[in-house]
KEGU-439916 format. One line per 3 residues: number of its first residue (from 1); their letters; for each residue x, y, z of N, C-alpha, C, CB. Coordinates in steps of 0.1 Angstrom, whole numbers, plus 5000, padded with zeros to 4 digits. Glycine has a CB too. Example, Ala and Ser with C-alpha at 12.3 -4.5 7.8 and 13.67 -1.06 7.14 Angstrom:
<pts>
1> AS> 5132/4943/5078/5123/4955/5078/5132/4967/5078/5113/4955/5090 ~ 5128/4978/5071/5137/4989/5071/5129/5000/5079/5141/4994/5057 $
</pts>
This chain:
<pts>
1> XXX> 6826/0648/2496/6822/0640/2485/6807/0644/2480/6823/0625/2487 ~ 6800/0644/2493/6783/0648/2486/6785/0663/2483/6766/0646/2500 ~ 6792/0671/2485/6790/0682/2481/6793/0685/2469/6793/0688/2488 $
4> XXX> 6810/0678/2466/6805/0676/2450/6797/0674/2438/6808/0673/2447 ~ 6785/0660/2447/6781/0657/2435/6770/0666/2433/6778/0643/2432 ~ 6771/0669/2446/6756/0683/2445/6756/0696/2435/6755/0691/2460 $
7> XXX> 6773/0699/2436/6776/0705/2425/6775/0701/2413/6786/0709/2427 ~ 6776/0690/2407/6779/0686/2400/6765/0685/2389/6787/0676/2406 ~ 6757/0676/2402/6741/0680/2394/6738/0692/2395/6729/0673/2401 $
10> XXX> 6742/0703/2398/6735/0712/2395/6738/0719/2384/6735/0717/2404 ~ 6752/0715/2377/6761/0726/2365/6755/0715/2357/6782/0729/2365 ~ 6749/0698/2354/6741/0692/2349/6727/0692/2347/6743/0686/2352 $
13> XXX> 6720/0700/2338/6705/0700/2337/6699/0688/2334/6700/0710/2327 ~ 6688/0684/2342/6679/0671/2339/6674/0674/2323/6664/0668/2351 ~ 6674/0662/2315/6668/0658/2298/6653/0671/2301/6660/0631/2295 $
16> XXX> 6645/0663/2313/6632/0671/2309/6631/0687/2313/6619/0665/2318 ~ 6641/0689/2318/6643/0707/2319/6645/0712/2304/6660/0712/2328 ~ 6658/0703/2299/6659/0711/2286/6653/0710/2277/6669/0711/2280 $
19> XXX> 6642/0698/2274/6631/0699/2267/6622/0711/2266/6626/0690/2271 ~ 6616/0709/2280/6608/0722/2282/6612/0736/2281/6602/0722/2293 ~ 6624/0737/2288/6630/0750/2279/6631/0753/2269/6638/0754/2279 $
22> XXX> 6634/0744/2260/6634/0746/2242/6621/0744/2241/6642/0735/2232 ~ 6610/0741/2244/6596/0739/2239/6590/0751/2242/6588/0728/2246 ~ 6596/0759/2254/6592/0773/2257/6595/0781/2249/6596/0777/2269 $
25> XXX> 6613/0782/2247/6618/0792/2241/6610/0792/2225/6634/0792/2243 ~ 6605/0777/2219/6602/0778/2205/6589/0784/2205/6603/0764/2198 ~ 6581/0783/2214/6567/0786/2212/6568/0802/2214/6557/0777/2223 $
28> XXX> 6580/0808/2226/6580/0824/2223/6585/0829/2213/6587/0832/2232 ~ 6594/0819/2205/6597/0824/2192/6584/0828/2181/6606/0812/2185 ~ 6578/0817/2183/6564/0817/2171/6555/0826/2177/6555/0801/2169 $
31> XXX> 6555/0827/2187/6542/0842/2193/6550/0855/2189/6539/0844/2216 ~ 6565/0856/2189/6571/0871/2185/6568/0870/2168/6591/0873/2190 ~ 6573/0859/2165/6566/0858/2147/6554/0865/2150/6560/0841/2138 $
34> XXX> 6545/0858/2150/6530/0862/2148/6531/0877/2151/6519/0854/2160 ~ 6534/0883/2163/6531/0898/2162/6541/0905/2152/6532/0906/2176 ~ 6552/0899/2147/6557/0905/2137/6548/0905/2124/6570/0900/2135 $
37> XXX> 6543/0892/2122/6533/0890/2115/6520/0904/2107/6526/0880/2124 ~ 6516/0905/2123/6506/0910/2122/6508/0927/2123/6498/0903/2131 ~ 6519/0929/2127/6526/0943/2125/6529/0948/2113/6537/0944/2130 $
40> XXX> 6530/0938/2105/6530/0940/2087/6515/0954/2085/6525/0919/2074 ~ 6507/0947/2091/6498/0957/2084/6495/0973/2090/6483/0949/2084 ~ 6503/0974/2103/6505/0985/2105/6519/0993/2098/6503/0985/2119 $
43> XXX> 6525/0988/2101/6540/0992/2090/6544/0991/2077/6551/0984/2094 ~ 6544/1002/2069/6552/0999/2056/6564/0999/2054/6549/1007/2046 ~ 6568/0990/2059/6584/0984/2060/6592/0973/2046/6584/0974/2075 $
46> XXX> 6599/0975/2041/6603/0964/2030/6612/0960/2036/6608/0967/2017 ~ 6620/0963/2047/6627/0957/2054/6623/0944/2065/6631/0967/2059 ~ 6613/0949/2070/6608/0940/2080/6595/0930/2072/6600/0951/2094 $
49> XXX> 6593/0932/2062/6587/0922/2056/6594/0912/2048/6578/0929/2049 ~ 6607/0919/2045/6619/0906/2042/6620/0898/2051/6633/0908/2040 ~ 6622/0903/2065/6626/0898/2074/6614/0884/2081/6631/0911/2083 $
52> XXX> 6606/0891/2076/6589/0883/2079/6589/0873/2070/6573/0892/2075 ~ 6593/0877/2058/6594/0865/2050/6601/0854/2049/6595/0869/2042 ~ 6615/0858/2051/6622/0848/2052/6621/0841/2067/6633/0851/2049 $
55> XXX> 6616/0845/2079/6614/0837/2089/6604/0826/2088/6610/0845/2099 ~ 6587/0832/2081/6579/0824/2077/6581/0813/2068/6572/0831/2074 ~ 6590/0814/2056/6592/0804/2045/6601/0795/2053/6598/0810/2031 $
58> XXX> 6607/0798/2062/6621/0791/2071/6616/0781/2081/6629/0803/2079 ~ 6606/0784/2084/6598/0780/2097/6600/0768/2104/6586/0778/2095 ~ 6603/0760/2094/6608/0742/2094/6619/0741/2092/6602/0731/2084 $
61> XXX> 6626/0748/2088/6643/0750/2091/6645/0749/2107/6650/0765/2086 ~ 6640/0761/2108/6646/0768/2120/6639/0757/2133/6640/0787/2120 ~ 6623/0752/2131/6624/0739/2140/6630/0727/2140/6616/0734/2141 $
64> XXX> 6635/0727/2127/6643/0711/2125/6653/0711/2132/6649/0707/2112 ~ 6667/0721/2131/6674/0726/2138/6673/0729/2158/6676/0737/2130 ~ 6664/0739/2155/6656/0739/2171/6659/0718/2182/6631/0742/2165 $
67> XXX> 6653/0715/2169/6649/0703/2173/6660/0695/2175/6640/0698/2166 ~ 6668/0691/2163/6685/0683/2169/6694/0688/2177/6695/0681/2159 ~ 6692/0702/2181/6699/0711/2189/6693/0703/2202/6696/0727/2187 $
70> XXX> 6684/0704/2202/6675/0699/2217/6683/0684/2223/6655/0695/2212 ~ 6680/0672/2211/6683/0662/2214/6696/0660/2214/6677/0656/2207 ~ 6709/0668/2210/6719/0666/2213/6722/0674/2226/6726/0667/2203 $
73> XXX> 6716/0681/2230/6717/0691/2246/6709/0679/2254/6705/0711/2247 ~ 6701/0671/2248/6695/0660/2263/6705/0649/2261/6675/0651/2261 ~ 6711/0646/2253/6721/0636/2252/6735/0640/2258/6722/0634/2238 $
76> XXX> 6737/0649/2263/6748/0658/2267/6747/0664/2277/6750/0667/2260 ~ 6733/0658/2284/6735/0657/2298/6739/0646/2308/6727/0660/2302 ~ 6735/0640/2294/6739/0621/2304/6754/0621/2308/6737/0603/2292 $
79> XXX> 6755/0610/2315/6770/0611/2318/6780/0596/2308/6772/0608/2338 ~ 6792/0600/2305/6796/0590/2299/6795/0576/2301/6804/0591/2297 ~ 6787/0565/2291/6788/0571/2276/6780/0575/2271/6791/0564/2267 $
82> XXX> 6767/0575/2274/6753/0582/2271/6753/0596/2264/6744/0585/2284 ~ 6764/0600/2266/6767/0619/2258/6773/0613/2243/6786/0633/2270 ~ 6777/0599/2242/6783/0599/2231/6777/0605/2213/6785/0585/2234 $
85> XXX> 6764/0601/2216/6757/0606/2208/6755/0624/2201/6747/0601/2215 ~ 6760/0631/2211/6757/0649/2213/6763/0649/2202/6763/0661/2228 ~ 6773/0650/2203/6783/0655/2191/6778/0653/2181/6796/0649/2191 $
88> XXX> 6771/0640/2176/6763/0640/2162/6754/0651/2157/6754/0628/2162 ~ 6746/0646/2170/6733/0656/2167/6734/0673/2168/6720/0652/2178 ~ 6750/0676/2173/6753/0689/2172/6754/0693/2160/6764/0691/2178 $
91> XXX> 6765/0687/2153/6770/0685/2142/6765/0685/2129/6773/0677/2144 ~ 6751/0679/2132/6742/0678/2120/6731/0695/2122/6732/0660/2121 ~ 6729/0695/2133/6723/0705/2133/6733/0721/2131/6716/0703/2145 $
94> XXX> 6746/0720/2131/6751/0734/2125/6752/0732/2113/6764/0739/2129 ~ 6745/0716/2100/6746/0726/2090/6732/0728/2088/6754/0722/2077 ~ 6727/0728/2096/6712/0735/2091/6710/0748/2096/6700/0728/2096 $
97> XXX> 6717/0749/2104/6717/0766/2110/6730/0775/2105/6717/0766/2129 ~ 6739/0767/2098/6747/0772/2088/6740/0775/2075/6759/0763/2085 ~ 6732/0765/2069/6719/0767/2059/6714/0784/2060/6703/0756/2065 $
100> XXX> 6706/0778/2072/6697/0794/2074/6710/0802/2075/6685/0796/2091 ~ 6721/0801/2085/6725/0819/2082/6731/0822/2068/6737/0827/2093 ~ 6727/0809/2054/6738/0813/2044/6725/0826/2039/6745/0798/2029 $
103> XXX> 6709/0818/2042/6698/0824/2037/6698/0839/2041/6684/0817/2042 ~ 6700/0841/2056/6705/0855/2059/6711/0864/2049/6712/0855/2068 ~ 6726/0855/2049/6731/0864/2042/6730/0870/2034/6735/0863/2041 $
106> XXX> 6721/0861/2019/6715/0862/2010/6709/0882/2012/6704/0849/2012 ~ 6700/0876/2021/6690/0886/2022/6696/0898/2028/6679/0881/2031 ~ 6703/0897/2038/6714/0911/2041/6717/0912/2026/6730/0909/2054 $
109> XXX> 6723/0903/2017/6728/0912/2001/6718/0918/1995/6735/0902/1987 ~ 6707/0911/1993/6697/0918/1987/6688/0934/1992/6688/0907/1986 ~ 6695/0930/2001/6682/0943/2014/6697/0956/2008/6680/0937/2045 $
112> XXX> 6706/0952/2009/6717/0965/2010/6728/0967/1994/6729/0960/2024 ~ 6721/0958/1986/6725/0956/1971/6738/0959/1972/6718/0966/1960 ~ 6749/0948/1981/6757/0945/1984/6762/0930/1979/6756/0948/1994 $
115> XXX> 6771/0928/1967/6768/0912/1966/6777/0908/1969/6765/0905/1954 ~ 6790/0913/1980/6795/0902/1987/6792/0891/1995/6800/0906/1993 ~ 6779/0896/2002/6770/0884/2007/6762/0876/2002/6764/0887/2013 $
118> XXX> 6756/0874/1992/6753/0863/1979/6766/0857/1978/6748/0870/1963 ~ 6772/0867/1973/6785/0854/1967/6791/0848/1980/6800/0863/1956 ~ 6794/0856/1991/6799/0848/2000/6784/0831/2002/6802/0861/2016 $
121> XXX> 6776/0835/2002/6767/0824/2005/6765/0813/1994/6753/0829/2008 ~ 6771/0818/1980/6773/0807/1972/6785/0800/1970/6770/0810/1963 ~ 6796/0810/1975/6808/0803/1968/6815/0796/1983/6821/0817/1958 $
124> XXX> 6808/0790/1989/6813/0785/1999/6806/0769/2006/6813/0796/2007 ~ 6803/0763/1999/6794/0749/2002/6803/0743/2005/6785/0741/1992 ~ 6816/0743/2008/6825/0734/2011/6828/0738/2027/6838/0735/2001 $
127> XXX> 6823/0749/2030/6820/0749/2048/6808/0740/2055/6814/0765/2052 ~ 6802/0731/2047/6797/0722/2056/6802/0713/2064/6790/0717/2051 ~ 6812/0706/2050/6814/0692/2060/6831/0700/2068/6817/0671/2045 $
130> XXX> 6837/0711/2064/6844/0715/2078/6833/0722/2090/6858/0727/2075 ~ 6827/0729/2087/6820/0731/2101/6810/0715/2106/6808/0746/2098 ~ 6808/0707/2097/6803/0691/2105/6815/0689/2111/6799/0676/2095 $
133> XXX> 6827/0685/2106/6836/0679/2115/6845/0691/2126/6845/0671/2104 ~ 6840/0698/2122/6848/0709/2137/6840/0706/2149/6847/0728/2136 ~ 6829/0708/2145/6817/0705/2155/6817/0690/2159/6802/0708/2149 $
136> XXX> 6816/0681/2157/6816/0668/2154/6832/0663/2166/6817/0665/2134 ~ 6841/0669/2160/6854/0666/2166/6859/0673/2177/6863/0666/2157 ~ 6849/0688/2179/6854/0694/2188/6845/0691/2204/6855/0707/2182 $
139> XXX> 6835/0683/2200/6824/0677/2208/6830/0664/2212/6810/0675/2201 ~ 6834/0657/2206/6841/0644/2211/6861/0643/2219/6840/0635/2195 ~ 6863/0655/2216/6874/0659/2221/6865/0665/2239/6883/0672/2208 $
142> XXX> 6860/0670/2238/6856/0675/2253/6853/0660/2261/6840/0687/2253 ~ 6843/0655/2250/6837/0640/2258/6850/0634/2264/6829/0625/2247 ~ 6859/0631/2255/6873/0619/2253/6881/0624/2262/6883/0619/2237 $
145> XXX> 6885/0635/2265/6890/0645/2273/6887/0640/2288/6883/0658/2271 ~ 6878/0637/2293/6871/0635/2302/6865/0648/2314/6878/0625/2306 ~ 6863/0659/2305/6856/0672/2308/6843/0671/2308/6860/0682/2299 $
148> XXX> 6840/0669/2302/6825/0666/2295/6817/0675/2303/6819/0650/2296 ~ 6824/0691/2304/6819/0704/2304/6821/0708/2319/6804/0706/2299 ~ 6826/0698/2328/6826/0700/2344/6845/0701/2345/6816/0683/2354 $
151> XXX> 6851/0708/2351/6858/0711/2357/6865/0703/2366/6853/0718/2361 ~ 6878/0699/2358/6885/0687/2363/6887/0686/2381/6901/0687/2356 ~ 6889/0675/2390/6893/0679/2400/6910/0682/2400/6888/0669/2408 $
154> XXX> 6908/0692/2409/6925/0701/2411/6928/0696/2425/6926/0721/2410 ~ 6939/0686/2424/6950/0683/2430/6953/0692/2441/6961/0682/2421 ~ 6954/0692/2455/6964/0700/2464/6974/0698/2464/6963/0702/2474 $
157> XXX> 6980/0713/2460/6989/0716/2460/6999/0716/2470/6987/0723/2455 ~ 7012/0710/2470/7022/0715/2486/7031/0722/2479/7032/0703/2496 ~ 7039/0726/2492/7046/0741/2488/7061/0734/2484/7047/0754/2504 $
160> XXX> 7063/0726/2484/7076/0722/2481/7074/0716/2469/7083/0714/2490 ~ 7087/0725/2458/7084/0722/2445/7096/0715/2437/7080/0734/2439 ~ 7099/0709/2445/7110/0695/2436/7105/0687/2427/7115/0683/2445 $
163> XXX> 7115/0687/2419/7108/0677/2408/7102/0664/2409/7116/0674/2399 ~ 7111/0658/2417/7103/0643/2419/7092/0645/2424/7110/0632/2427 ~ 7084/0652/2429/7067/0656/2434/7060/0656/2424/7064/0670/2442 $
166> XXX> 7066/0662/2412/7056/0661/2400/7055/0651/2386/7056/0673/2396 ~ 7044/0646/2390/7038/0631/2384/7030/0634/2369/7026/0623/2395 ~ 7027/0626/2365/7021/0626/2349/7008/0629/2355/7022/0611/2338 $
169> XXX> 7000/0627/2364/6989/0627/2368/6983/0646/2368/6990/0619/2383 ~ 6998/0652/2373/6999/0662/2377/6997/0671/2361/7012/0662/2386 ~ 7005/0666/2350/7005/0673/2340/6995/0672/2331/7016/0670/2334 $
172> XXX> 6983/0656/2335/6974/0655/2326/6964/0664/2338/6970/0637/2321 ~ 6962/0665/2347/6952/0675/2354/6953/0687/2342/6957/0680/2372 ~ 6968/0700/2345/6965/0707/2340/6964/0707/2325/6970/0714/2345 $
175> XXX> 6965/0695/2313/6959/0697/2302/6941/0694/2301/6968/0687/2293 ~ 6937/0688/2314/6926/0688/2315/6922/0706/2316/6923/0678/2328 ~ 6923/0707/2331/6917/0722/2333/6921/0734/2318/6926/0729/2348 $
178> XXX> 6930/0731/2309/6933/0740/2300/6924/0738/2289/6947/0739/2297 ~ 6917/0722/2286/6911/0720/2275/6895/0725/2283/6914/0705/2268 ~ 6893/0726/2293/6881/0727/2300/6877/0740/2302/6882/0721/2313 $
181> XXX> 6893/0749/2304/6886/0767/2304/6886/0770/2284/6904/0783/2315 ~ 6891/0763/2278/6887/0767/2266/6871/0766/2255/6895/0761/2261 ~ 6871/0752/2264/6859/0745/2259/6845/0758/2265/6859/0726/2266 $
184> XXX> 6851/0755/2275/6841/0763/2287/6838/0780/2280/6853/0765/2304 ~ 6845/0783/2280/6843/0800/2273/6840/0798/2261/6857/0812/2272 ~ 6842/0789/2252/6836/0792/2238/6823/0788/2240/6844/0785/2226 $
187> XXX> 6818/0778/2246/6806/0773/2253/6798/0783/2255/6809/0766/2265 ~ 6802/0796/2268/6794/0807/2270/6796/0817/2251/6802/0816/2287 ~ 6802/0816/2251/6803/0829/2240/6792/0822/2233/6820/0833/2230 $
190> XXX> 6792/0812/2231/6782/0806/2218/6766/0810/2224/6782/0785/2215 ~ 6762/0806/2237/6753/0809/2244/6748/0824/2244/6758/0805/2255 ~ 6760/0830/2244/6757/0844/2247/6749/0850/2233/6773/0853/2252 $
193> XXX> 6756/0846/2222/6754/0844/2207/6742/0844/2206/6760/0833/2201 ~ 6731/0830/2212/6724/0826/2209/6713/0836/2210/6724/0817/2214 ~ 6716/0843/2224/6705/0849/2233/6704/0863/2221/6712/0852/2252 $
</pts>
């Protein structure tokens, strides 16, 4: 039993870890600005000065986001019902980082005088409130679930497989573990995304 929960805290990061990691990772963000910044004046680039530009004009986007990202990742470590909250602050923060990549896109059309990407970034405002509620509902489905990102416990198994041995208990485990390797890999892929 202690060894589980040892596991358990450990696939769980403490609130003040993931603060300071996001306080870290934001502040290496703004030092790589700055030398992109200041690389403008060695480079005649129109490319990289779009790219300067729209990072710089963005700046408070991209911390606002930073920032509800944060508070729904410290809210999402607690254990239920204290996580209840994540899912909001997820939620709200993909449409701000849906925002910025519509601005990307923008700018990939303009940089490559391609206007599928303009128009894709205008003719589509009705991807907010489905990406709010995908996010929103697919965060409260993991909570409700009772996954809440950790790996159901699995039943031992005996070798005799008659039917009366298997119980409802048995069938909600493996819709657990099934909603838990899904949740779970899209989880890394997003992560991997990030990086």
């Amino acid at each position: 039993m202690t060894e589980e929960n040892s596991e358990k805290r450990e696939k769980r990061q403490s609130p003040i870890r993931i603060v300071i990691h996001d306080i870290v990772s934001f502040i290496v963000f703004l030092i790589i600005l700055g030398f992109l910044n200041i690389s403008l004046d060695f480079f005649d680039s129109n490319i990289l000065s779009e790219v300067v530009r729209l990072l710089n004009n963005n700046i408070w986007l991209i911390f606002i986001f930073s920032v509800i990202f944060t508070i729904g990742e410290v809210f999402g470590s607690f254990r239920f019902p204290g996580n209840l909250p994540a899912p909001i602050f997820n939620a709200i923060g993909s449409i701000f980082l849906l925002n910025f990549l519509f601005k990307i896109f923008r700018l990939v059309g303009n940089l490559s005088e391609i206007t599928t990407f303009d128009n894709l970034a205008k003719s589509f405002p009705f991807l907010y409130p489905i990406i709010f509620l995908l996010v929103l509902l697919g965060g409260y489905i993991s909570i409700l679930s009772g996954t809440s990102w950790e790996s159901p416990k699995k039943k031992k198994t005996t070798t005799s497989t008659s039917k009366e041995e298997i119980s409802w208990d048995d069938v909600g485990n493996e819709f657990k573990e099934m909603l838990y390797e899904a949740f779970h890999s899209a989880r890394e892929s997003i992560k991997q995304n990030k990086k």
